[in-house]
Backbone bond lengths (Angstrom), bond angles and torsions (degrees), N, CA, C in turn:
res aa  C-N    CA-C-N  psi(-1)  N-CA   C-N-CA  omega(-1)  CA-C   N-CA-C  phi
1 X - - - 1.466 - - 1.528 109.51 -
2 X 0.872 109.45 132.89 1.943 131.73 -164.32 1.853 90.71 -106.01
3 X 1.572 111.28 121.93 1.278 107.01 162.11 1.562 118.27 -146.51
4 X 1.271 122.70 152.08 1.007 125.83 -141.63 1.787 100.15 -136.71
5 X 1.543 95.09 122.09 1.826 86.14 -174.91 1.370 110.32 -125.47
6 X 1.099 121.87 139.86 1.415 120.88 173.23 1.473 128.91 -87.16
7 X 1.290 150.51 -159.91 1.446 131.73 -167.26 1.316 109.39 -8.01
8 X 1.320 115.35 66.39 1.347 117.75 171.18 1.755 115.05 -77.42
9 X 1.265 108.08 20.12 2.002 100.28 -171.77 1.508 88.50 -116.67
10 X 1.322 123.84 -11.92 1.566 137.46 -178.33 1.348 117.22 -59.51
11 X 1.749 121.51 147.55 1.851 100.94 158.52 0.782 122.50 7.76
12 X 1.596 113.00 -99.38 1.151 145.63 -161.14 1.222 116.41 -86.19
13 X 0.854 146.59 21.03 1.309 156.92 174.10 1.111 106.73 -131.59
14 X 1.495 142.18 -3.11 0.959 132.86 146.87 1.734 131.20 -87.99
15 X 1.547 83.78 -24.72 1.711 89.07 -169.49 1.962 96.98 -72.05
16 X 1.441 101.19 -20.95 1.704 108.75 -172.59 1.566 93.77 -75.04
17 X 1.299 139.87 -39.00 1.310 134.47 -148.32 2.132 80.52 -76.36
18 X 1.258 105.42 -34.82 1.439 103.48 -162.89 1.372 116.03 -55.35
19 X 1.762 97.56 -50.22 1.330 113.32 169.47 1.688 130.83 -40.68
20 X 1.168 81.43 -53.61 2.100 98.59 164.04 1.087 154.50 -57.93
21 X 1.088 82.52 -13.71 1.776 124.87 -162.47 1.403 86.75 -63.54
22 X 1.684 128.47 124.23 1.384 147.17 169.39 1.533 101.50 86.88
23 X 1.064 102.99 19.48 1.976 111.39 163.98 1.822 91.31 -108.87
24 X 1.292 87.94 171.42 1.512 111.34 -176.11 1.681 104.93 -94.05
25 X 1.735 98.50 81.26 1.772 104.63 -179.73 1.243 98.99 -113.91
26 X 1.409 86.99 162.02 1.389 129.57 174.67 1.414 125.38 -139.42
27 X 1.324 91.68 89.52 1.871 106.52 -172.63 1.493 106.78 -72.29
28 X 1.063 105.37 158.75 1.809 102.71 -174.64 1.770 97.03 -161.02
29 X 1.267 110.52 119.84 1.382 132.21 176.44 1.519 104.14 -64.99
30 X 1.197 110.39 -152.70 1.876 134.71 161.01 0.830 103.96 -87.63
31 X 1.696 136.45 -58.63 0.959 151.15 -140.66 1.487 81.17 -80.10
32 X 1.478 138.96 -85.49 1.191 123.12 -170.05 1.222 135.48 -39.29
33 X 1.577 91.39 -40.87 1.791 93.86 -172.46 1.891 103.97 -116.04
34 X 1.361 125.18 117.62 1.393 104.80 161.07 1.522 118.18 -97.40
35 X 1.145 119.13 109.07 1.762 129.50 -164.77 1.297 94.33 -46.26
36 X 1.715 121.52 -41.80 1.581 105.18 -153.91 1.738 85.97 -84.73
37 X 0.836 151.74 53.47 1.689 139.41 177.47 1.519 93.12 -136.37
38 X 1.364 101.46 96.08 1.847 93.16 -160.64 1.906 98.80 -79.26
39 X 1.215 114.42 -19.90 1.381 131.52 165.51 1.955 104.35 -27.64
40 X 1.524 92.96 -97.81 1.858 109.30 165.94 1.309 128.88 -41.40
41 X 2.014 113.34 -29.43 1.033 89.71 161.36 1.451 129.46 -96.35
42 X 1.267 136.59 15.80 1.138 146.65 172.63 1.481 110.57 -82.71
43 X 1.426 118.97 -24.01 1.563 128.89 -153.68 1.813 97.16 -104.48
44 X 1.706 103.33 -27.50 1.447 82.72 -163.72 1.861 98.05 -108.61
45 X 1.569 127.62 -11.36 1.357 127.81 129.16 1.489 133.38 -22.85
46 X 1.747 93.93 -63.25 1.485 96.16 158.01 1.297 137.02 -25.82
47 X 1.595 102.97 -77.93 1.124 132.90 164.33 1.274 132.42 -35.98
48 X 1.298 111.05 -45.99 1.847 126.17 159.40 1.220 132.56 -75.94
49 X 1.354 111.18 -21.91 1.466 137.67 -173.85 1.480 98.65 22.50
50 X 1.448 124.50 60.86 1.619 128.77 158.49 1.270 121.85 -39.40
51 X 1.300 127.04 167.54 1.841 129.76 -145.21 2.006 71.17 -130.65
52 X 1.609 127.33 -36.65 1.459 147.87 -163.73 1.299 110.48 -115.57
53 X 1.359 126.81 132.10 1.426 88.32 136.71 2.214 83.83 -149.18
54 X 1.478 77.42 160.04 1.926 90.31 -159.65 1.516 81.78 -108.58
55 X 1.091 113.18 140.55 1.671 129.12 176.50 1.647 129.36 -110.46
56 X 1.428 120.54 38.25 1.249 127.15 -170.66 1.270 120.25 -63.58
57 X 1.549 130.63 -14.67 1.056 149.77 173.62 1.916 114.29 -42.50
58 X 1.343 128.32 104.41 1.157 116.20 -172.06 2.071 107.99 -166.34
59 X 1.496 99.30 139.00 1.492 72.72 158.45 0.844 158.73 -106.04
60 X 1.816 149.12 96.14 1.290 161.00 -145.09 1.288 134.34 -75.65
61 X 1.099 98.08 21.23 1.577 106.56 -171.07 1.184 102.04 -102.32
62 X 1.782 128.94 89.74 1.380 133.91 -150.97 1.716 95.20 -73.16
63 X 1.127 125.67 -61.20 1.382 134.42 175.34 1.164 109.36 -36.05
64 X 1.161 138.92 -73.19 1.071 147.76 157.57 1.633 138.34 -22.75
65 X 1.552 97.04 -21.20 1.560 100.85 -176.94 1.748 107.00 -93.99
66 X 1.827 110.64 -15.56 1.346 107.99 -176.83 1.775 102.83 -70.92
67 X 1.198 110.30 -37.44 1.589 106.37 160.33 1.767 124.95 -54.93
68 X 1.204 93.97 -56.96 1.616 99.30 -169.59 1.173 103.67 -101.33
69 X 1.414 118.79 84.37 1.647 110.39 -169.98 1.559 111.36 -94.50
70 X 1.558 101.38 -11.20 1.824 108.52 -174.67 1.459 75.19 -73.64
71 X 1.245 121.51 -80.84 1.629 110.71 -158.70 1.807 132.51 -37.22
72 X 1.409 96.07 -39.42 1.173 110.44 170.36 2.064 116.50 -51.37
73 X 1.300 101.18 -55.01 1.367 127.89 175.40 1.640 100.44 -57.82
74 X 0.995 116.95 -56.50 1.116 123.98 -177.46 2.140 130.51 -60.80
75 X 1.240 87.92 -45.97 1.362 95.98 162.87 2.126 118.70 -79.96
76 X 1.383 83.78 -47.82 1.672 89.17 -158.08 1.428 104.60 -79.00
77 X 1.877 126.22 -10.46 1.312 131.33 173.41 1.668 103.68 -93.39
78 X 1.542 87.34 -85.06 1.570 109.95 -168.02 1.865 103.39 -46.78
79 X 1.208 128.28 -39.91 1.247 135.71 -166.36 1.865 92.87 -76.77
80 X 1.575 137.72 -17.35 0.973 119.79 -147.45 1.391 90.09 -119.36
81 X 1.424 118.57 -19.51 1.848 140.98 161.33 1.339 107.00 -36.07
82 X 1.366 108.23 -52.23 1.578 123.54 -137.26 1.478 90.44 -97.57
83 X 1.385 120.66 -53.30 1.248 102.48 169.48 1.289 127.90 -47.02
84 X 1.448 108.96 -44.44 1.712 123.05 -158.48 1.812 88.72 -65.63
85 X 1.365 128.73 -31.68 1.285 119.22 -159.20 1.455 101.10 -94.40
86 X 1.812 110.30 -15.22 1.662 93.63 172.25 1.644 123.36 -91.11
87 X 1.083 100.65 -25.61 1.643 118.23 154.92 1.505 125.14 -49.47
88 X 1.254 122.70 -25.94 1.084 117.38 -166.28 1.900 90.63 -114.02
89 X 1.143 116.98 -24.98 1.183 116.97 158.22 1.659 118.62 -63.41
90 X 1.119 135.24 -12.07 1.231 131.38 168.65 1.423 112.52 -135.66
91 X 1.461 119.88 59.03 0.797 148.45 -175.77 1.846 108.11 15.85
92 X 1.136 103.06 58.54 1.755 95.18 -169.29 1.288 95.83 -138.80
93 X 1.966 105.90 138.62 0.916 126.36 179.74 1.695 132.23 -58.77
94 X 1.479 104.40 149.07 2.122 83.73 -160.97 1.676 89.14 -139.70
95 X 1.400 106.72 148.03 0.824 149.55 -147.03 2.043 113.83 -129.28
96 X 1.025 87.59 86.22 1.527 86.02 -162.20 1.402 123.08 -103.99
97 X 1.415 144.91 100.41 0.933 154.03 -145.79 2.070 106.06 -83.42
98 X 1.517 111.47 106.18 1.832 103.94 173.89 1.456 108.22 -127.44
99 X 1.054 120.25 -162.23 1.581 136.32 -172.06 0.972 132.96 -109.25
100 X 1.282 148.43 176.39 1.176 153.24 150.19 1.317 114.52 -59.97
101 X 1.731 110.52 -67.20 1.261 116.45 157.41 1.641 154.15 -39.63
102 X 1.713 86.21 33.97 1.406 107.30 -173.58 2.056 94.91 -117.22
103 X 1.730 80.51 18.66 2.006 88.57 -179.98 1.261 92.93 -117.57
104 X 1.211 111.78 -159.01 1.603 133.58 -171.52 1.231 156.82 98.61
105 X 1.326 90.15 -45.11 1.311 125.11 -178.94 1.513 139.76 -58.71
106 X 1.718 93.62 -42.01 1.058 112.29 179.77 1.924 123.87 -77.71
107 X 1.468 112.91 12.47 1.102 103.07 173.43 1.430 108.66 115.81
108 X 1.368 151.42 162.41 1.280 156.47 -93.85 1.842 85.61 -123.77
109 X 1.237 132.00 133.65 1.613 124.22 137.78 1.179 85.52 -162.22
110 X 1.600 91.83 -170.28 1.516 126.11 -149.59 1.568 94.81 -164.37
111 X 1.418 129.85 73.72 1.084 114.63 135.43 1.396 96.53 173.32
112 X 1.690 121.94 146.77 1.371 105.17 -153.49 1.505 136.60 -96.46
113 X 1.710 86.03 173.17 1.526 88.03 -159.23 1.641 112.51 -92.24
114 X 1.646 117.75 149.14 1.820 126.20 -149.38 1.354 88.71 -112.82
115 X 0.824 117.78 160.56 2.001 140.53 164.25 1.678 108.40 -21.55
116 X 1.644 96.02 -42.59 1.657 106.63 -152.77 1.677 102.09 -88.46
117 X 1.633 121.45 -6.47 1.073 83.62 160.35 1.292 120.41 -119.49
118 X 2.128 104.83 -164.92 1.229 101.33 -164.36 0.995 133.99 -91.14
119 X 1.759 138.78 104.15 1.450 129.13 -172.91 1.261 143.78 -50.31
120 X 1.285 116.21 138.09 1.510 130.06 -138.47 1.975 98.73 -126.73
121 X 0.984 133.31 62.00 1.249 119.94 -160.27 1.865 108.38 -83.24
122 X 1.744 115.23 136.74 1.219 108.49 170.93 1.663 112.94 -105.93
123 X 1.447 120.07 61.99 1.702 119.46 177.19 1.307 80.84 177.58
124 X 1.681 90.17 168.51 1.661 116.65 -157.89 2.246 83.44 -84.23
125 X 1.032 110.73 -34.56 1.439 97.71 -178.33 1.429 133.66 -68.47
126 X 1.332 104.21 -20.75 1.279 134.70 155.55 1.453 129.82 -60.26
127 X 1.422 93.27 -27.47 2.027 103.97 176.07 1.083 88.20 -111.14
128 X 1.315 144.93 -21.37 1.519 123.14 -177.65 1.526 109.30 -77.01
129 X 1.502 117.21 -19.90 1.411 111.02 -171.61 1.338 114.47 -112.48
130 X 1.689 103.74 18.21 1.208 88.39 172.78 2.321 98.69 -125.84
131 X 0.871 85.63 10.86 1.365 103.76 -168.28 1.885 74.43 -87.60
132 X 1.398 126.97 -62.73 1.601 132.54 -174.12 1.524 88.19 -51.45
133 X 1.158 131.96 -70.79 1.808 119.09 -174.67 1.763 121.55 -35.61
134 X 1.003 94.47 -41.10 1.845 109.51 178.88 1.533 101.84 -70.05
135 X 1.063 138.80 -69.04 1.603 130.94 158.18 1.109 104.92 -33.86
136 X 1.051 148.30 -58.22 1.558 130.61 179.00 0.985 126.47 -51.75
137 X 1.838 119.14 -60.23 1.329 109.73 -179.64 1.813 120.04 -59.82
138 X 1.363 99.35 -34.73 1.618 111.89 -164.07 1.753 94.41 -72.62
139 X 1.222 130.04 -34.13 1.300 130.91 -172.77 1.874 122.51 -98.70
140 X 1.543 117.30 -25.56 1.331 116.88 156.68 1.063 131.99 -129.76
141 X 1.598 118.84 123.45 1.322 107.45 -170.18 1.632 119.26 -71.78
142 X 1.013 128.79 -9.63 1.308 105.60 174.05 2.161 99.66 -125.66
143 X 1.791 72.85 107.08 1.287 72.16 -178.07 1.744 117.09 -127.51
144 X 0.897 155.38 167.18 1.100 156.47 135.41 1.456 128.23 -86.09
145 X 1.543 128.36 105.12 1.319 118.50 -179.31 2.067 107.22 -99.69
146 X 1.109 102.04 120.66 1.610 96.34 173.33 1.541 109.60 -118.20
147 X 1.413 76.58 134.58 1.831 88.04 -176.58 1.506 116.51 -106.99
148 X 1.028 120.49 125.72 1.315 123.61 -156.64 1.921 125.67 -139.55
149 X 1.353 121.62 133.47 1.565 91.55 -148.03 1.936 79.73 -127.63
150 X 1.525 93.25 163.33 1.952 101.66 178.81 1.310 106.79 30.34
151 X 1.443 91.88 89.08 1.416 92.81 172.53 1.759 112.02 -95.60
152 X 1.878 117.11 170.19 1.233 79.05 -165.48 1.820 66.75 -160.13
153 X 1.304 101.93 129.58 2.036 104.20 -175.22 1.804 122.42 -128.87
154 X 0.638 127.07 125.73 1.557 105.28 171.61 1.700 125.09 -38.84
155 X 1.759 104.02 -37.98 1.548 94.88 -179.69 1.618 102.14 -74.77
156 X 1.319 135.11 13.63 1.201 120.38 -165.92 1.512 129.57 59.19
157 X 1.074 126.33 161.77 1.984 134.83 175.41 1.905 101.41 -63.77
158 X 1.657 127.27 99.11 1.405 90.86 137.80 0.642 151.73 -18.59
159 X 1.651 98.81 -85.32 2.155 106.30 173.54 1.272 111.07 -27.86
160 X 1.359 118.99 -63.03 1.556 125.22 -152.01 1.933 110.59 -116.07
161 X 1.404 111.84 29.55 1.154 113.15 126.46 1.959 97.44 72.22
162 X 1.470 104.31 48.32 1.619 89.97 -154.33 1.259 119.67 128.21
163 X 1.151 130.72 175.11 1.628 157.87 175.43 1.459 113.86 -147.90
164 X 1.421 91.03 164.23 1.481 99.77 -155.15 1.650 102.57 -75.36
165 X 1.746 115.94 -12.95 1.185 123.23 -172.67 1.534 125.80 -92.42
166 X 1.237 89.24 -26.72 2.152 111.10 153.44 1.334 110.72 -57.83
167 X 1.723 103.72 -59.54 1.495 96.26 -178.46 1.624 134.84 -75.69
168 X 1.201 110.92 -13.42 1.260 128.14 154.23 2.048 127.41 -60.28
169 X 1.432 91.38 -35.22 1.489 103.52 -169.14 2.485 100.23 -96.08
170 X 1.471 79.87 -27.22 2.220 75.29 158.07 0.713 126.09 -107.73
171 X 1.542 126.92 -7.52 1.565 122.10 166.98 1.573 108.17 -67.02
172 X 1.203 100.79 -45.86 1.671 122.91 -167.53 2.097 102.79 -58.39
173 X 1.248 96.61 -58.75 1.678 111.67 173.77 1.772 98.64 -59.45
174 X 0.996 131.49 -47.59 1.821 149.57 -131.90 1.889 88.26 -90.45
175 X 1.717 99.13 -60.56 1.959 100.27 -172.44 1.311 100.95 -115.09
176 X 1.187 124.36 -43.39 1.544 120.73 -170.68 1.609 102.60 98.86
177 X 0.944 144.90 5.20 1.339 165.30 176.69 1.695 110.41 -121.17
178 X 1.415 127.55 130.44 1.096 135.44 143.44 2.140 129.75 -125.57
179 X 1.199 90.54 169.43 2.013 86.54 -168.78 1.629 82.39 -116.21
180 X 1.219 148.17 119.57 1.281 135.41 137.65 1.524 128.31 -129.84
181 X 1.039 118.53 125.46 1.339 141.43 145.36 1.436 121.96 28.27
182 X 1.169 139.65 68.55 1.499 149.45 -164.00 1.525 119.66 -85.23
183 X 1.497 121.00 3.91 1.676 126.17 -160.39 0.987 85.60 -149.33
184 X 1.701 145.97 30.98 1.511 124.10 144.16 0.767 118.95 -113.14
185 X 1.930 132.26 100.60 1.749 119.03 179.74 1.249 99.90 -88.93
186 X 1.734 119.21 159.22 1.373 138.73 -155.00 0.868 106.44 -167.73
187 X 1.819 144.14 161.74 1.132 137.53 135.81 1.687 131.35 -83.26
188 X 1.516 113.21 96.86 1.342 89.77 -172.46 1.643 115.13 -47.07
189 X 1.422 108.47 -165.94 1.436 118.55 -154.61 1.875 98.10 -168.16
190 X 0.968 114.06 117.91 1.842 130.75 154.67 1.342 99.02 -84.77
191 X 1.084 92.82 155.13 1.563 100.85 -173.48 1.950 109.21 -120.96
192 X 0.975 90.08 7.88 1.444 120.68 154.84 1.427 122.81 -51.29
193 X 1.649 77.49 -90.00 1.313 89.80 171.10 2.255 134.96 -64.29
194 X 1.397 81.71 -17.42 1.647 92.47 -177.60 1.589 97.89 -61.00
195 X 1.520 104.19 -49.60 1.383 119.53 -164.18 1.693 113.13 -55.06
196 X 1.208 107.61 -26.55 1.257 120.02 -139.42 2.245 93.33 -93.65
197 X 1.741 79.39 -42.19 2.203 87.38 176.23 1.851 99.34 -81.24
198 X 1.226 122.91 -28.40 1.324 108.66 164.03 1.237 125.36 -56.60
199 X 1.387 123.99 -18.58 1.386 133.28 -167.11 1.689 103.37 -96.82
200 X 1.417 109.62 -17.54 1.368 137.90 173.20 1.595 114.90 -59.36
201 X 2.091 103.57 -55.14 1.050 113.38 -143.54 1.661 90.73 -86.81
202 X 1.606 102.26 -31.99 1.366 109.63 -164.02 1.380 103.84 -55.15
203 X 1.003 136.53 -33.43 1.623 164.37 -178.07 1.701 97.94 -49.77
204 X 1.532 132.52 -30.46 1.428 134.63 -155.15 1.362 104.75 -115.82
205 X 0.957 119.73 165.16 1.593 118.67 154.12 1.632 114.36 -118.91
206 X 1.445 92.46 73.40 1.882 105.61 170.90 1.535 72.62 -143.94
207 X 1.881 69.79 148.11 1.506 99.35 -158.75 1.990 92.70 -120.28
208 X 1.554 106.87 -146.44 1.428 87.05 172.90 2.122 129.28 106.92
209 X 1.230 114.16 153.94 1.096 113.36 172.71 1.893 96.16 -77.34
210 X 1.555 110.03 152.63 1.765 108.08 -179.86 2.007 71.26 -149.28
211 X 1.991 107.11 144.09 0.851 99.81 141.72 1.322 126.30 -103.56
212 X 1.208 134.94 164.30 1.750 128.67 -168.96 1.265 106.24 -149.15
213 X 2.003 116.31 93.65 1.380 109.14 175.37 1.550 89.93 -125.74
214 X 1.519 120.29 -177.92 1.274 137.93 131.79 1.663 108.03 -33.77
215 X 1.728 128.97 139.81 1.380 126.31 172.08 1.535 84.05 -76.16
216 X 1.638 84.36 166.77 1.265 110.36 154.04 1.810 94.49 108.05
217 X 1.554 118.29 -166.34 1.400 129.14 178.98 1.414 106.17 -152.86
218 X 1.506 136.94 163.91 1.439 135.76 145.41 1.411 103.70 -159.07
219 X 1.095 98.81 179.30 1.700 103.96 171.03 1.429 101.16 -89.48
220 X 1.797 96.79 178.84 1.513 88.65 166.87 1.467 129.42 -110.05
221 X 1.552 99.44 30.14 1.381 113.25 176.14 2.233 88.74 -97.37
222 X 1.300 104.04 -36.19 1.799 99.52 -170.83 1.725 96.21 -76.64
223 X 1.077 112.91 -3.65 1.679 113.30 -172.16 2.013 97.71 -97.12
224 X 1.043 103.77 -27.29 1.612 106.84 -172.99 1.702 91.55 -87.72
225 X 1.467 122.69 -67.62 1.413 102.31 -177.10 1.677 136.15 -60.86
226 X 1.295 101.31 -0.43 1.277 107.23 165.80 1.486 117.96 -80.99
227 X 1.642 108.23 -42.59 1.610 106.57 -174.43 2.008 97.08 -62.03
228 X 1.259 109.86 -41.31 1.241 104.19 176.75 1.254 138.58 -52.22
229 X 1.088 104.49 -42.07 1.888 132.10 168.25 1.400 89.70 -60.45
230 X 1.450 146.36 -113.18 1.197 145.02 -155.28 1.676 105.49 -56.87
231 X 0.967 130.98 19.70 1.575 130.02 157.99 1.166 101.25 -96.65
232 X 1.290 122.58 -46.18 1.998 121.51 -154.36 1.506 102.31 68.73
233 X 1.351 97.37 56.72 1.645 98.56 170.00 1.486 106.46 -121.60
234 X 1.531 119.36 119.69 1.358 117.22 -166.66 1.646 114.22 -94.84
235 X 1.000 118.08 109.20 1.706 112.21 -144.98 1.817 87.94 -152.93
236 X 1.174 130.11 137.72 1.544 133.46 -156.42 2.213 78.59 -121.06
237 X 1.413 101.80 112.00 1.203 124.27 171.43 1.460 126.22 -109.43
238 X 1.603 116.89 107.67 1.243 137.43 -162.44 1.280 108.36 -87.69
239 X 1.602 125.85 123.84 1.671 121.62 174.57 1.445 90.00 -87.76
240 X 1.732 88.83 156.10 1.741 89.04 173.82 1.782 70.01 -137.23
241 X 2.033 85.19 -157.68 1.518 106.76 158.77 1.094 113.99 -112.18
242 X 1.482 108.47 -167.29 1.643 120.79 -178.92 1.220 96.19 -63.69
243 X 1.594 123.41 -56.41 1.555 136.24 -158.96 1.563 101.72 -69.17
244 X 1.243 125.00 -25.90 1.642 113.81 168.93 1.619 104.69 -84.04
245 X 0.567 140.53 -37.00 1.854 142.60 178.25 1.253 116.75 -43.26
246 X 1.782 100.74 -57.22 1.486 112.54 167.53 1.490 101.16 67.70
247 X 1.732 121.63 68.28 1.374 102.06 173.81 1.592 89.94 -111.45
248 X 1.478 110.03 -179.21 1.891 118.09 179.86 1.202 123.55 -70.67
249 X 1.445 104.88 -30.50 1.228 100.72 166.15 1.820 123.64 -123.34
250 X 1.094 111.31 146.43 1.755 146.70 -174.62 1.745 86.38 -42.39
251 X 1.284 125.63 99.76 1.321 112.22 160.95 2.160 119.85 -71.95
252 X 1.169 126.52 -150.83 1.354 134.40 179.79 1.740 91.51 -114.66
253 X 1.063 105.44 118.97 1.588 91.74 160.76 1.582 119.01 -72.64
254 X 1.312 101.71 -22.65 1.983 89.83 179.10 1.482 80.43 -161.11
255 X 2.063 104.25 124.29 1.367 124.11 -162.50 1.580 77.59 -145.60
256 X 1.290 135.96 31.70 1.397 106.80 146.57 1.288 141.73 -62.99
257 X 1.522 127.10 136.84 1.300 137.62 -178.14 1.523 118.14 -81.00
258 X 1.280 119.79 121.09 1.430 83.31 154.32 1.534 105.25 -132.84
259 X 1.416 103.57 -177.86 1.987 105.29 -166.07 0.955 116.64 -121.03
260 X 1.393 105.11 86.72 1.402 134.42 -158.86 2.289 90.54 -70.17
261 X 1.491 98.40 -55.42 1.126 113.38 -163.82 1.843 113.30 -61.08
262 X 1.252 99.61 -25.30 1.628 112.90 170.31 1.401 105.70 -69.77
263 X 1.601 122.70 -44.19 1.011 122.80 -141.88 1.825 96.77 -97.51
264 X 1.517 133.07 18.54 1.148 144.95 178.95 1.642 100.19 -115.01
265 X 0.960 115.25 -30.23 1.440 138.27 178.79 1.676 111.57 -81.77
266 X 1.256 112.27 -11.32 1.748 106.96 -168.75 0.890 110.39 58.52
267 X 1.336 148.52 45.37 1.438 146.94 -145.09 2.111 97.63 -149.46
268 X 0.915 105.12 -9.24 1.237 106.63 -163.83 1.706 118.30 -87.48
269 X 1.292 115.12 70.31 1.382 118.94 -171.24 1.789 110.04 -147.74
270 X 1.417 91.57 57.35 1.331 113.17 158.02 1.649 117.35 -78.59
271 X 1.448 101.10 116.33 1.577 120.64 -168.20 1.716 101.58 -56.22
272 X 1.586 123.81 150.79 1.727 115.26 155.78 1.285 148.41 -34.29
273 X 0.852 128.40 66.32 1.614 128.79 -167.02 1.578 115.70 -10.19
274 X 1.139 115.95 -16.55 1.582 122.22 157.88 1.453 119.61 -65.00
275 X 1.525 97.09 -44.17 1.870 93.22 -174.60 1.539 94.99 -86.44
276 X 0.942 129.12 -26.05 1.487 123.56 175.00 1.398 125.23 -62.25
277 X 1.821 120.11 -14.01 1.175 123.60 168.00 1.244 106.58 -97.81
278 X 1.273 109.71 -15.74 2.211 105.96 170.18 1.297 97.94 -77.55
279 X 1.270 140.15 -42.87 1.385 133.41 168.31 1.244 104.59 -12.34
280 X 1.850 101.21 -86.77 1.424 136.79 -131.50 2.224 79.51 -79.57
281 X 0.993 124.97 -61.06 1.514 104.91 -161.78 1.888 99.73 -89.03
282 X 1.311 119.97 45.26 1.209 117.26 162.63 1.300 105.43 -114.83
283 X 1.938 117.46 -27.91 1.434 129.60 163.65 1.533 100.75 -62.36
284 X 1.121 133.43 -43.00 1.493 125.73 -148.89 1.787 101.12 -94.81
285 X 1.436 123.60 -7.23 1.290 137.59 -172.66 1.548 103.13 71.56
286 X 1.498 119.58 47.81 1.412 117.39 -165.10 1.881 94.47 -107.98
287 X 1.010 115.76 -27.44 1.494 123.49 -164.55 1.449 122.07 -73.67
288 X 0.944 126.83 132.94 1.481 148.47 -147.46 1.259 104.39 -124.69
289 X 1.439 98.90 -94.70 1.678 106.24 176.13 1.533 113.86 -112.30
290 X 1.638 114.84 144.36 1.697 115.45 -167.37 1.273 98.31 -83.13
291 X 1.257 107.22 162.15 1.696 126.56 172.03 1.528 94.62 -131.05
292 X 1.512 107.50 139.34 1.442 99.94 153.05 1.930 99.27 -147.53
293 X 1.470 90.08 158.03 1.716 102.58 179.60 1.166 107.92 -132.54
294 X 1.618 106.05 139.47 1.767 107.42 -164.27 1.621 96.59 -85.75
């Protein structure tokens, strides 16, 4: 099996290149591949004629997309078209990387949301990535869409220069003071582990929306005092709200996933998002004291 990944220098695209490693890959940067150049990507698909190809390639700079919304539109739709139409031109299965933030919108809950329903996004990044899901399904039939929320990797975010657990662990070392966010529950996400049930799914022939987080939920004020707590980083951490934060774009107040679609599949044994951050800062030499959750 021939597979083919895109933002492969990314999170998640790296922790997948890891996974693969002694399969027949073909990692592919930006620099190699530009998704929106529907030209190159047809030519260098061609050319590879992959059995896979995993599509992590996107742009993430949520703030950033309420400004740059052609770009946003442009990469995270049109860039997700072009694949879906070269994939399905060489009859190879695709693998399409979306968000959480294809929720929100629709108004206040608390408890989470499954494959089956319908997404409601409140930010331009949120319609850009789900506008890229709709080209997929409508354009390849064998596709896989995984939706996946806080992601969190050892190689860190390209786009965004970091993780939320770096930036938590130098601000914290850097002032000793932090401001975070008390009204967004989420499931964090390793990208480890995401990588690791994709490598699972690729294995099946079910096709389909799958969500794929870490279990469990927190905010991201309970997601910051935890990395802190198992760091031994003594740093005085302030909850606010969304409305004191003041970022550009409208986050989800509650974008939990859950995997409904794994969980029909027997497939559903995504570890605690607690032990998944002792993982990730026991790799990074961040870990202090262990946590574990049965």
């Amino acid at each position: 099996m021939r597979l083919l990944v895109t933002g492969s220098n990314g999170q998640l695209g790296t922790d997948l290149c890891k996974v693969f490693r002694g399969r027949d890959l073909i990692p592919l940067t930006h620099i190699d591949l530009d998704v929106t150049d529907s030209k190159s990507v047809n030519e260098i698909l061609d050319d590879y004629r992959p059995d896979v190809v995993v599509n992590t390639a996107a742009y993430v700079r949520v703030d950033d997309c309420e400004v740059n919304q052609d770009l946003a539109f442009r990469v995270n739709a049109h860039g997700a078209r072009n694949i879906a139409l070269a994939a399905e031109k060489i009859e190879a299965k695709l693998i399409h990387i979306s968000t959480d933030y294809v929720f929100g919108g629709e108004g206040p809950r608390t408890f989470p949301y499954t494959e089956l329903v319908v997404p409601v996004p409140l930010n331009v990044y949120g319609n850009s990535k789900l506008a890229g899901e709709r080209h997929v399904r409508r354009l390849c039939s064998k596709h896989i869409i995984v939706r996946t929320s806080g992601l969190f990797g050892t190689a860190g975010s390209s786009g965004k220069g970091g993780n939320f657990i770096e930036t938590i662990l130098r601000i914290g070392k850097e002032r000793g003071e932090l401001n975070v966010v008390n009204d967004q529950v989420f499931s964090p996400s390793y990208t480890m582990d995401v990588a690791e049930k994709i490598a699972e799914l690729i294995e099946t022939d079910n096709y389909g929306i799958f969500h794929i987080t870490n279990s469990g939920e927190c905010s991201w004020f309970a997601f910051a005092q935890e990395i802190l707590r198992l760091s031994n980083v003594k740093a005085r951490l302030n909850p606010v709200t969304s409305v004191q934060y003041q970022q550009k774009a409208k986050r989800p107040a509650y974008s939990v996933l859950r995997h409904l679609h794994l969980a029909r599949l027997g497939m559903d044994d995504m570890r605690p998002w607690e032990n998944a951050i002792t993982d990730y800062l026991r790799k990074k030499g961040h870990l202090i004291k262990e946590q574990t959750v049965a």
